[in-house]
N, C-alpha and C positions, 0 to 999 in steps of 0.2 A: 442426550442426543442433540447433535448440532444444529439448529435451525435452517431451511433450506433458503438460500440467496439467491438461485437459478434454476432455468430451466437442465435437464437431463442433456448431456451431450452439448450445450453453448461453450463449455470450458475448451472443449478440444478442437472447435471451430474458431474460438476467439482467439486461439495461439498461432492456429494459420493464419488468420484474418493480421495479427501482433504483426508477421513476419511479411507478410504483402502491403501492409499498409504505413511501417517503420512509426515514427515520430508523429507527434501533432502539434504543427505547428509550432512557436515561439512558448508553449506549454511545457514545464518541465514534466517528467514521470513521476507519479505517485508509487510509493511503497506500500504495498501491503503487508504487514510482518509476518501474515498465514503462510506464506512461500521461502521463509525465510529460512537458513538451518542455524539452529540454535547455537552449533558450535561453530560461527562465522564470526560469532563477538569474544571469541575468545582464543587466546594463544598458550599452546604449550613449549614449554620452555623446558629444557633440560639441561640442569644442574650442578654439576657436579660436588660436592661436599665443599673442597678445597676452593675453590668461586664464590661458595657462599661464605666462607670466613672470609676471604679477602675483600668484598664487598660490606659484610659487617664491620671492619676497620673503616669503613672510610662515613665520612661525615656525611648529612642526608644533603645538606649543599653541595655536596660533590660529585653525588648521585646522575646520570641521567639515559634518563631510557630510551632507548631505538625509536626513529622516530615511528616504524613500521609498527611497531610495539604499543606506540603511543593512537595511531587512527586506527589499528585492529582491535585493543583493548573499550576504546568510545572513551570519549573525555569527558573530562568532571570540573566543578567548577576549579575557578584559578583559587590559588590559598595566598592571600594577597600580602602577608606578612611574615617574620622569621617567628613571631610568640608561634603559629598552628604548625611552622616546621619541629619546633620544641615538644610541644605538645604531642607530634607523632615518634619521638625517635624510640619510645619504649616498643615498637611495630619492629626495628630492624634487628634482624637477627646477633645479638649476643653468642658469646661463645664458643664461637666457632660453627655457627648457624645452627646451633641447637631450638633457636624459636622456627616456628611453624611455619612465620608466613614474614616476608618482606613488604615493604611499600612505600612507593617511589614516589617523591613529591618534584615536579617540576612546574614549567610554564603554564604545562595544562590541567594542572592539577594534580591532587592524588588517584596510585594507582595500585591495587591490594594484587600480590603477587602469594599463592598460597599453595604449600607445598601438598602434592598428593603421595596417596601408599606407595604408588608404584616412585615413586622419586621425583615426576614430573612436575612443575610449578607451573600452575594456568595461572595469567594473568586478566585480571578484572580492571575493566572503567567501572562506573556507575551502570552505565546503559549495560552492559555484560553482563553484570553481577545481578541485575533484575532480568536478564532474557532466559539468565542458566540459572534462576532462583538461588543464590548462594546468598543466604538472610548474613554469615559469620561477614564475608567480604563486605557487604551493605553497610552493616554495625561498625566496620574499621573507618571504610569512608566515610562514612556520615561523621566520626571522631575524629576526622582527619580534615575537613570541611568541604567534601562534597557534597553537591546539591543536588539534592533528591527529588526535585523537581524539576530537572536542566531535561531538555529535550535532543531526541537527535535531530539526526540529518530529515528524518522522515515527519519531526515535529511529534513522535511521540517520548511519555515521562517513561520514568520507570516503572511508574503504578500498571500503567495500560501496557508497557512491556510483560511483567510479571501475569497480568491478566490475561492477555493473548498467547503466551508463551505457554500455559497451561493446556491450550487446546492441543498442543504437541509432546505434553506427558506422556512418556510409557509402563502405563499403570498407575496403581495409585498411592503408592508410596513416592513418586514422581512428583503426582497432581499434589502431595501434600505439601513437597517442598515447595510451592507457588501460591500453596495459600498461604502458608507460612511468610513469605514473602509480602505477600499484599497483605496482611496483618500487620506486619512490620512496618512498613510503606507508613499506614494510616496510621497506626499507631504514633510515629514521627512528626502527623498533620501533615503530611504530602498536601499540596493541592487535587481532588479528585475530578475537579469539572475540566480540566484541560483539556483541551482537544487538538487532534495529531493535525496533520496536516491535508489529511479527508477526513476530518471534522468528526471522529469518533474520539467517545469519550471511555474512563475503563468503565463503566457502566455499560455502557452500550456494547461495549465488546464482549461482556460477561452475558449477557441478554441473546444476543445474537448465535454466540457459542455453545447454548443451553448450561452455562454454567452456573447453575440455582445456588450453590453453597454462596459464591461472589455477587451472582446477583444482587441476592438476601442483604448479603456484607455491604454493597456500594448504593444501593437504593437508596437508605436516607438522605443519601449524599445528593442524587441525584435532582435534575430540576424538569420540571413537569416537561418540558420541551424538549428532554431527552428520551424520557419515555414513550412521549407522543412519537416520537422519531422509530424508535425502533418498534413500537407498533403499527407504524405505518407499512414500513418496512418489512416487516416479516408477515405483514397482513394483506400485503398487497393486493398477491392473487385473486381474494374471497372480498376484498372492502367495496363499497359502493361507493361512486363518484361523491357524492353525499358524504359519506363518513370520511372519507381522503379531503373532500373543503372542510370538516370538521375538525382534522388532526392539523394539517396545516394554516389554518385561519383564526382559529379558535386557540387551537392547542401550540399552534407555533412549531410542527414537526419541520426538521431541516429537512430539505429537498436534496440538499445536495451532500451530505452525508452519505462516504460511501463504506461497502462493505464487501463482504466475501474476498474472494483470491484477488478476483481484478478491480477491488475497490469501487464497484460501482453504484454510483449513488442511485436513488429512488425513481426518477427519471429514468432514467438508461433502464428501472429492472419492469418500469411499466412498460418499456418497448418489446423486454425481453419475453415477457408473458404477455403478449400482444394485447395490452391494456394503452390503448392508442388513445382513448378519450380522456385517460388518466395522464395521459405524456405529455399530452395536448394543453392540460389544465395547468400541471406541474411548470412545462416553459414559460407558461403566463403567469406562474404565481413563486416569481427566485429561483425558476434552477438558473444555475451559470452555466452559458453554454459556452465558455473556454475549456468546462471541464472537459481531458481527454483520460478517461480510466481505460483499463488494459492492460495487453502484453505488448513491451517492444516500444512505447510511448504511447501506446491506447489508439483510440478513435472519437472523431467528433459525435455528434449526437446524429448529426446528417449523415455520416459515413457508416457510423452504424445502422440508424434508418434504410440506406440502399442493402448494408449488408444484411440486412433481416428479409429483407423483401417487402417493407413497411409502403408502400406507395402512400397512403392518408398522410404520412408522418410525415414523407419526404415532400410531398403537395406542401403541407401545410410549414414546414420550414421553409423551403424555397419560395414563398409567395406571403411571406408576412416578412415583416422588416426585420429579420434576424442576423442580417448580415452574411449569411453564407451566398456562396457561389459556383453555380452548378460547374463553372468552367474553370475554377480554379482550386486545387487538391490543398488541401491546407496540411497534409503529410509533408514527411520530409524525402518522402521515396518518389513523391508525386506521382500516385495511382489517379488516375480519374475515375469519378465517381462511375462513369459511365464502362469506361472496364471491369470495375467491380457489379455492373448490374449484367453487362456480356456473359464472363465468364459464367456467372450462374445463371444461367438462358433465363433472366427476367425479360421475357417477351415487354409486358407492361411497362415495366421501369425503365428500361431499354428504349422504346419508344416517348414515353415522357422526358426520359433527359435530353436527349436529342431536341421534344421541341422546346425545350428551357433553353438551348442556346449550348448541347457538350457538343465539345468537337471529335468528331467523327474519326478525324486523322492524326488526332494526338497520340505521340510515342513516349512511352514511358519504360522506365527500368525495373526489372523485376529478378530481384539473385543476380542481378549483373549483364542480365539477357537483356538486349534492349527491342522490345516488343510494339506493336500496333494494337489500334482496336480491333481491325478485322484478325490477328492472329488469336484473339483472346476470345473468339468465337471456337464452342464446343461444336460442333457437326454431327456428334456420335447423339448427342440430346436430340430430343424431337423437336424443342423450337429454336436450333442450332440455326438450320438454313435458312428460316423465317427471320433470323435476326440479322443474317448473314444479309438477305437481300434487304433488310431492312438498312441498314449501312451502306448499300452499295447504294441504294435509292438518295439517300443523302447524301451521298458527294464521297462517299470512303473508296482511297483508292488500293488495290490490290498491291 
């Protein structure tokens, strides 16, 4: 059973929140591969008989693949000499493409093209062939010199593909094909401590997913500050301020290690379970507060603070030297913070931003509408027209 990373219902709030709040800042987007579909890394290709001999004539230098072919498949490392083009041509179909499986060596490396029943030939990168567990594809490239430890665009291996990729099995003859995979993987001496680019490792992500067989498998591998991490993390809810200085001071758990759909690190999941003394602690002890995890480019930690209804949290970032600023939206849709406390009739928060210095009269875009603060007042709410007058009281004009 899958370890739980949020609250009940935050997912379906945080995709509307995704969609009003666009971008964060100068921040790229975080990928999380739990959202991903497995057959996004890979292409079918259809064949015909007479195509595949006339491409078994021609030499593997002569060879070259689409380049669409080449970014949908995921690249593998470059083969940097003609001995590993040699060494692969026993891979290209013979006899009138009596062989099983093709593979294309170019600039970006090799690429295992491998024929199915129905006639179809999906083709595999590296990164592919560990998201859709295919161990025969891995074994051609790795013989063909791909590198088993080459990251994607998301900064994750293939180990932590195949491990996360697992959480998306249908059944378990599925699931076996992924452990098979991550046996493989290690087997090979992958590197296992690598971490993506929200700083999950495949340990961590076998941990998190409730996946005991891999966990079991990647542990020894593991380093005590990986464990401490996802203990932290999945312990959140129930830990004492005490044992959270424990894990990260002692134990060196990563703060900003994120997880679940929206990638969100430990930080963000103490806001999310209104563990506000623990959010508190966290800012002060390494979270990075450039991180924006999410949908749509995510949310800062302050944007999401207003959008929880955190007032402590929001206090306490706008009034320590963290660098935010109540009057300026660090999104790229430019909501102000104080529109997002309107619309949800935060009487309170609505009040405090204003005397932080939001501006009252600032228009922003929202779906292309271009709105006010006073329009982003609810009236049907009960503290709609409280807030209403509360706006007009400071200077908002109709």
């Amino acid at each position: 059973m899958k370890r739980q990373t949020g609250l009940a219902g935050v997912l379906v709030m945080l995709v509307m929140l995704g969609m009003l709040f666009g971008g964060c800042g100068k921040n790229a987007a975080l990928n999380g591969h739990e959202g991903e579909n497995r057959a996004a890394d890979q292409t079918s290709v259809e064949v015909a008989d007479t195509t595949a001999q006339a491409k078994g004539a021609e030499k593997p230098e002569e060879q070259a693949k689409p380049a669409e072919q080449n970014e949908r498949g995921g690249s593998s490392a470059k083969v940097k000499n003609s001995a590993d083009r040699e060494a692969c041509k026993a891979y290209y179909p013979q006899g009138g493409g009596a062989s099983k499986a093709d593979l294309v060596i170019d600039d970006e490396g090799p690429t295992v093209i491998i024929k199915q029943k129905d006639g179809t030939r999906i083709e595999y990168g590296v990164q592919g062939a560990a998201m859709n567990a295919n161990v025969e594809a891995l074994k051609m490239l790795k013989r063909c010199g791909a590198d088993l430890n080459q990251k994607n665009d998301a900064g994750q291996t293939p180990l932590l593909l195949a491990v996360e990729g697992k959480a998306s099995a249908t059944g378990q003859e599925d699931a076996k094909k992924y452990d098979e995979a991550v046996d493989y993987l290690l087997e090979q001496g992958v590197r296992p401590n690598e971490k993506s680019n929200t700083r999950r490792t495949a340990y961590m992500a076998a941990y998190m997913n409730g996946d005991s067989r891999n966990e079991k498998k990647l542990k020894p591998f593991s380093t005590s500050a990986e464990q401490a991490t996802v203990r932290l993390y999945s312990g959140l809810e129930k830990l004492s301020l005490s044992q959270v200085k424990q894990l990260v001071e002692v134990k060196h758990a990563d703060v900003n290690a994120g997880f679940g759909q929206l990638d969100f690190p430990a930080f963000f999941h103490a806001v999310e379970l209104e563990r506000t003394d623990i959010a508190e602690y966290m800012i002060e002890h390494g979270a990075d507060l450039s991180l924006c995890p999410g949908e749509e480019g995510g949310l800062t930690i302050l944007e999401f603070a207003v959008s929880m209804g955190n007032l402590p949290l929001t206090q306490f970032l706008l009034e320590h030297p963290y660098g935010f600023d109540v009057t300026t939206p660090s999104d790229d849709m430019q909501i102000p913070l104080l529109a997002t406390a309107v619309s949800q009739s935060n009487y309170e928060m609505s009040k405090y931003l204003i005397e932080q210095g939001a501006d009252v009269n600032a228009v922003y875009s929202d779906q292309g509408d271009e709105l006010s603060i006073l329009q982003s007042v609810n009236e049907t709410e009960p503290a709609g027209k409280k807030i209403k007058e509360l706006l007009i009281a400071n200077g908002a004009k109709e």
